[in-house]
N, C-alpha and C positions, 0 to 999 in steps of 0.2 A: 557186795563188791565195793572198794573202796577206792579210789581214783585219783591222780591227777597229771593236772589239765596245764600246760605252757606250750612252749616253744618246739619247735619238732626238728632235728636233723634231717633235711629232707634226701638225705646222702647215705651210700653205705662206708662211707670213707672212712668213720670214725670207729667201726669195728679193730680197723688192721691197726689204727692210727694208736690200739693201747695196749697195744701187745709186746710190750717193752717199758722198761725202765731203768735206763744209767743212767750216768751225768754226762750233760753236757761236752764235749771235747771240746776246752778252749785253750788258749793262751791265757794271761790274762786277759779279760776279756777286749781290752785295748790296747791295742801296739801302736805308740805315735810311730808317724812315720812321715818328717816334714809336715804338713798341716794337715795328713789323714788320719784315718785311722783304718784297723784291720780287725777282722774278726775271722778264726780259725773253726769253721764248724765242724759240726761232726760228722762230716765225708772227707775231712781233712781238708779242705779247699780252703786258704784265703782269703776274703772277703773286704773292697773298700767299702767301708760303713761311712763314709765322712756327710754323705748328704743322702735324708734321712726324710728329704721333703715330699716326697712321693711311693709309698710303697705299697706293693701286692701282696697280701700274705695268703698261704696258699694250704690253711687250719683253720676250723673254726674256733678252736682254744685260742687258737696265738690273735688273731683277731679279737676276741673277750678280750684277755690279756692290753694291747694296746691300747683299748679303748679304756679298759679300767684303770690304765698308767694315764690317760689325759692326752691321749696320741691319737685322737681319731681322726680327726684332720688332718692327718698326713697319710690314712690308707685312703689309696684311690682304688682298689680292686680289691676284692677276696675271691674264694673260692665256695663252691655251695654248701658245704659246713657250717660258712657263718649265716647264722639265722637267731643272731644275739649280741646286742642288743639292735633294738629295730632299728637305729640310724646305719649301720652295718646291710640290713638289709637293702638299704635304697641303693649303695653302691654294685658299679658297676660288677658284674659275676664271669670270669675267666673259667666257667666248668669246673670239673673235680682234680683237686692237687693228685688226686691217684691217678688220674685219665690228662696229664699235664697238658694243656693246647698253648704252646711256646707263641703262637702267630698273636693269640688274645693277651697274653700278659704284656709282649713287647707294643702292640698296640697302644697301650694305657701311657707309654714311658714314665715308667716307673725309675727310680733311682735308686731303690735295692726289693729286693724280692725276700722274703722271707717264710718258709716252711720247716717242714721236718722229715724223717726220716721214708716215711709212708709216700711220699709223692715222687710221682714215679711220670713217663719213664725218663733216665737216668740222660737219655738223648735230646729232649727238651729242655731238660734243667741245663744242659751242656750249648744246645743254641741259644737260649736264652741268655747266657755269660757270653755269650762270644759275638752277641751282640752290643756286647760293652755294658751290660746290665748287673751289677754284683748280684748274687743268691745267697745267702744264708741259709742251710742245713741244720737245724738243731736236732740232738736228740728227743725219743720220747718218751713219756713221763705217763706210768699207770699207778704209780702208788703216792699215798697222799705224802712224804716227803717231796714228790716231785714238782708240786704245785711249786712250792716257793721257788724250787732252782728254777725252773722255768721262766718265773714273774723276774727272778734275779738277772735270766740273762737276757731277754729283750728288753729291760729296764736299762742294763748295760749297752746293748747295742743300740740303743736311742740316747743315748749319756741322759738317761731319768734315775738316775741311781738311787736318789733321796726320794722320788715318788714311788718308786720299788720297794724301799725298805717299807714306808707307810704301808703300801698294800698288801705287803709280805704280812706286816703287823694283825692289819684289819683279816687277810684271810685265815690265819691261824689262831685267831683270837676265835672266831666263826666256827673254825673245826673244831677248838678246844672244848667252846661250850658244848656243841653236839656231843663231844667225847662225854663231857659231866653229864650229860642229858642219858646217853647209852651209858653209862655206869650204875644209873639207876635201874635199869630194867632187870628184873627176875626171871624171867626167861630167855629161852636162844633159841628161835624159830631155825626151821632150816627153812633154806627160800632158794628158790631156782629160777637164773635170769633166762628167758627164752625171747630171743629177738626176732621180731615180724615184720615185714617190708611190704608182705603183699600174702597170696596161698604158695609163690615159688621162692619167695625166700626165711627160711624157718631154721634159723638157729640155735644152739643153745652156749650161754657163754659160763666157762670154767675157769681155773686160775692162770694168772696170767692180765687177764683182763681190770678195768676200775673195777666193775662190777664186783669181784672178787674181795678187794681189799674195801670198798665201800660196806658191803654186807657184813664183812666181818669189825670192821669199826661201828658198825650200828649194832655191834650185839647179836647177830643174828651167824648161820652157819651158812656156808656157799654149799647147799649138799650138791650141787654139778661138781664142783671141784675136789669135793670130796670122794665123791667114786672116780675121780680121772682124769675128767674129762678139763680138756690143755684149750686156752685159748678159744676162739670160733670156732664150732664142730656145728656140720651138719645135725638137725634136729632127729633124735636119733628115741623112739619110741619106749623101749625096752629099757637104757637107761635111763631115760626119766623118770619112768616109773620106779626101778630101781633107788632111785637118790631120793623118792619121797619126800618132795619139798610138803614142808605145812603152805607155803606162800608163795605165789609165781609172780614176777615180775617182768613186764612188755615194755616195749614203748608207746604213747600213747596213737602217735601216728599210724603206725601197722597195726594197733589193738582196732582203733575206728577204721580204715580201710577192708580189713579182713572182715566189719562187719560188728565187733562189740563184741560184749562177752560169750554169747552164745555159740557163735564161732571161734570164737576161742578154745573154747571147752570141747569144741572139735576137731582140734588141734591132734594130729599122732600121740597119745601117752597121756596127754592132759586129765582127763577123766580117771585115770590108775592111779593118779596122784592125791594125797589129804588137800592137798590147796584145789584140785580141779572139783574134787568131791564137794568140798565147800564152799565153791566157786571165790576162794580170798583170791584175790588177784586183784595188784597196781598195776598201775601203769603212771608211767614219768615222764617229763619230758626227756627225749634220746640226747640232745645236746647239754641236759643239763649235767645227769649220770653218768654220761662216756666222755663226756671231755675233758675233764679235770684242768679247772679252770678258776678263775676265780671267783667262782658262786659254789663251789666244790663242797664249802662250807654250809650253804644253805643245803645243796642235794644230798649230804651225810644228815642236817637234823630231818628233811623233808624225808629220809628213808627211817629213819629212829623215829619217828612219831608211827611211820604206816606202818611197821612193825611191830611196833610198841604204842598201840594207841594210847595202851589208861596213861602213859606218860605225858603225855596233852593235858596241861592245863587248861581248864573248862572254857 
């Protein structure tokens, strides 16, 4: 078995949070307006972005994201997604952006609140503006084009424009090299993500998902999405076996709570499978893989090496 070992999502937020990818709705991203400005997200809501000195953001991507623009000083709240980087952790935590608790963000007063499509419900996000508090809605982002629109538009709505381009630069330079790294591989594992929380939550993820478009940039085939299987689907025995992954991939979290490999391997289907038979099975960190983010480029080479070991440089 071969492993590894970071940082854990301790949330299921990030499943729904990459079940989508367009572009952002904006305006340009800035409309003066007297000495504010506005941002149009993607619920179509207006937004005064003008002061920027306090915000909740309510992703663990968009949290990465700000910190890796040089903005971390100005979140005072996240949501329990962020679990990266570890100054992110010491902030205060307002619960899951999917389970929204409007009483905890307004608490914090924050000066703009910033999420995306996944955080719900729709009536918090609604007291919390009408509390005089701006939100910003972005859309989400599951394929690795999305990473830069992403870094583009909270760069923009922080007026960090020129720190955006830089780390637009640095993450694509990151993906590329992984790209040259999976170019060299001679084989195309098929590999099947199967996500673990606990023994009651057992997923398997299909296209739709990073998962999806990560595996296939590493060279490797998504066989869940290849038989069908759309987005989070319940762990479903018979198609698994079916999609005969050679490699299955966890998260590290649910891999060590449900007990390690061994239990794993007693997973519904796992055992019918070449990868359970051979017990290959990684595990990731969940925040690294599902968030697409800007280490997006480390978790495409960190998947193309476990896939591809002999590619590993001694």
């Amino acid at each position: 078995m071969r492993t590894r070992v970071g940082f854990i999502v301790a949330v299921f937020g990030l499943i729904v949070s990459s079940c989508s990818s367009t572009t952002v709705a904006t305006t340009t991203p800035f409309q003066p307006a007297g000495s504010e400005f506005s941002f149009v997200g993607a619920d179509g809501v207006e937004s005064d972005t003008s002061d920027t000195s306090r915000i909740v953001v309510l992703n663990g991507d968009l949290v990465e994201v700000i910190f890796a623009l040089g903005a971390g000083d100005q979140v005072v709240g996240r949501d329990l997604t962020a679990t990266y980087p570890p100054e992110a952790v010491e902030l205060p935590a307002v619960g899951l952006g999917r389970n929204l608790n409007a009483e905890a963000v307004i608490n914090l007063a924050p000066t703009l609140v910033i999420g995306d499509t996944q955080v719900e419900p729709l009536a918090a996000i609604e007291q919390i503006r009408q509390a005089g508090i701006p939100v910003v809605i972005l859309n989400l982002e599951a394929a690795l084009p999305g990473v830069s629109r992403k870094i583009s538009t909270v760069a923009a709505i922080l007026g960090l424009n020129a720190e955006g381009e830089t780390l637009i630069s640095q993450v694509e330079s990151e993906i590329q090299l992984a790209l040259d790294v999976a170019a060299q591989a001679t084989s195309s594992p098929r590999v099947g993500y199967v996500y673990v929380r606990g023994p009651e939550v057992l997923l398997m993820f299909g296209n739709g998902m990073p998962t999806h478009f990560l595996i296939q940039a590493a060279g490797g085939i998504d066989a869940l999405g290849e038989i069908g299987v759309l987005f989070a689907q319940s762990l479903n025995a018979e198609e698994l076996v079916a999609a005969a992954p050679d490699v299955l991939i966890t998260p590290t979290e649910g891999f060590e709570i449900i007990g390690g490999l061994d239990s794993f391997l007693a997973l519904p289907g796992v055992l019918g499978t070449p990868a359970g038979m051979s017990g290959n099975v990684l595990t990731y960190d969940e925040a690294l893989i599902l968030g697409m983010g800007p280490r997006v480029g480390q978790a495409l080479m960190e998947l193309v090496l476990g896939l591809h070991p002999e590619l590993a440089t001694p």
